[in-house]
N, C-alpha and C positions, 0 to 999 in steps of 0.2 A: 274623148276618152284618153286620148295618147296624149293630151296636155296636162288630164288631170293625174297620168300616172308621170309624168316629168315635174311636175307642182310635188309630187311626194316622194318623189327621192330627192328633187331640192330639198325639201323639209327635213326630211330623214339627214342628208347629208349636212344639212345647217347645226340640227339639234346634235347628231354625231360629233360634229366640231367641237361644238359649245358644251358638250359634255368632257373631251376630251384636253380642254384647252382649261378646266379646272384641275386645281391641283390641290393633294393636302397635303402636307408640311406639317409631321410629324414633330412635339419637340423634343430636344434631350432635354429630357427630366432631371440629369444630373447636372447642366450645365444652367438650365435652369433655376431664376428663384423668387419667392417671395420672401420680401421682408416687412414685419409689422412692427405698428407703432399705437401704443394703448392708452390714452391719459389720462390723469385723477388730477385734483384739488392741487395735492402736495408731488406731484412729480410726473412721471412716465416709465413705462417697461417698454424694450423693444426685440423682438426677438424672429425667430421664421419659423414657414411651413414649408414642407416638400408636395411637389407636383406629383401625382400619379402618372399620369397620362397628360396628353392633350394634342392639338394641332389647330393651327390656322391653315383656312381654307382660302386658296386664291384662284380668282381667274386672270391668267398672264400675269401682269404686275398689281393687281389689285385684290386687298384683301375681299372678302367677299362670306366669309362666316367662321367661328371659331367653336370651340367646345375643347373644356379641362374638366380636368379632376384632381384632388387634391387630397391628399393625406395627411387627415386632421389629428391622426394619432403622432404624425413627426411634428405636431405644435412645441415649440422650443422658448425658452426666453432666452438672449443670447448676454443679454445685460447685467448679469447678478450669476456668482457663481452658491457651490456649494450645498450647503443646506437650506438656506432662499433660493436659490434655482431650481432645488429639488420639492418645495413647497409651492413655487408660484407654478410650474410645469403642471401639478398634480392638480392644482385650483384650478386653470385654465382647462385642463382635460374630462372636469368634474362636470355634475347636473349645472351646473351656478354659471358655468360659462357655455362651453361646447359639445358635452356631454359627448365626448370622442367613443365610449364603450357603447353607446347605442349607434350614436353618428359618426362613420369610421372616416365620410370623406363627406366636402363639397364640391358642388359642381357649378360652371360658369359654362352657359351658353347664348353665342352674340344670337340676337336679335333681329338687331338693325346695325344698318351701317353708312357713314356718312364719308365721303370720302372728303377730306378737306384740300386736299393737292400738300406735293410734295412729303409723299409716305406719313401722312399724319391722317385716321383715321376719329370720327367720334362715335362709341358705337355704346349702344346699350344691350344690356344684357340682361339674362337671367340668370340670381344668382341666389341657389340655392346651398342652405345652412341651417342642420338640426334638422334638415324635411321641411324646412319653410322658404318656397320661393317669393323674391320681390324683384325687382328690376335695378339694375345700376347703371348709368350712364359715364364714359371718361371717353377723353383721349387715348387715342392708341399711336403710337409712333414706329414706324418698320424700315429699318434701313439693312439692306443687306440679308443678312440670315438671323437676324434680333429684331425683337420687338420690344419697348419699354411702356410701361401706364404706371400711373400713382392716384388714387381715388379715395374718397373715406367711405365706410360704412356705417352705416345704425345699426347699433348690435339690438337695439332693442326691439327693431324689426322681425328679427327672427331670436322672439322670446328668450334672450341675453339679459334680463333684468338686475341682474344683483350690483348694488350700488348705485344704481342710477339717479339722479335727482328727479327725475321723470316720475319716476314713483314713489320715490322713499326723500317725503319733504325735509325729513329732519335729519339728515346724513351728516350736514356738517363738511370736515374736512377731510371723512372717507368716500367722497362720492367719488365715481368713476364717470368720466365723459363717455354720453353717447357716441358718438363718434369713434372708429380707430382709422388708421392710416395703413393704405398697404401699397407696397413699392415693389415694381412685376418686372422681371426681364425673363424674356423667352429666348432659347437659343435652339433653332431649328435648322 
């Protein structure tokens, strides 16, 4: 009996630890950024979105899980001003892209996570957009109090269809790439 109540405050005292020894890391959001990259036939737009919330989670020096959010109403083009700024901002906010008035944010939660050595992580995620979760997998790089990734998406994954060749054979030289580009610095 006196072994198996020393066996569990071992236990107790290990798990105490190891709960203790995780940490979350909070980011600043304003320090924080995404920046996107969109591409068609005849060119590209590029522009950002703002972070809501988020943090990565570590234990001691190692990442160990994350979770954001994102405010898809601060979707921007940064590449075009004026009155095409003001029209591509308002299409990408529409049904036809992100539909920001129903879908106000996405969310990105790690997964898995693969430690590569030397603060480079590969970790997959789920990443939900419009209400439709898929999975993404990148490198994640952490040195210090920053973390960098760059990854593409399939927008047509999560029902982003307009222009796509994917569906619409005859588009020509309005077709839009499945594919976008988005370039991530945390700053926690």
């Amino acid at each position: 009996m006196k072994n198996l109540k020393t066996l569990a405050i071992a236990l107790l005292v290990t798990l105490g630890t190891t709960v203790a020894t995780a940490q979350n890391k909070k980011i600043d959001a304003s320090k924080s950024s995404i920046n996107w990259v969109g591409k068609k036939v005849t060119g590209e737009h590029s522009g950002t979105v703002n972070f809501k919330e988020g943090m990565l989670i570590f234990k001691g020096k190692k990442v160990t899980g994350g979770n954001f959010t994102v405010d898809m109403t601060s979707l921007t083009a940064t590449d075009l001003s004026g009155e095409w700024k003001t029209k591509l901002d308002g299409h990408l906010k529409s049904e036809d892209f992100f539909g920001t008035d129903k879908f106000k944010t996405a969310t990105l939660k790690f997964t898995k996570i693969a430690d590569k050595g030397n603060g480079v992580y590969t970790v997959t995620a789920d990443l939900t957009i419009k209400g439709i979760t898929n999975p993404v997998t990148f490198d994640l790089t952490v040195s210090g109090n920053t973390a960098t990734t760059s990854f593409k998406v399939d927008r047509t994954k999560y029902d982003i269809k307009y222009n796509s060749k994917s569906f619409f054979d005859s588009i020509g030289d309005k077709a839009i790439y499945d594919d976008f580009e988005l370039s991530v610095k945390l700053q926690f």
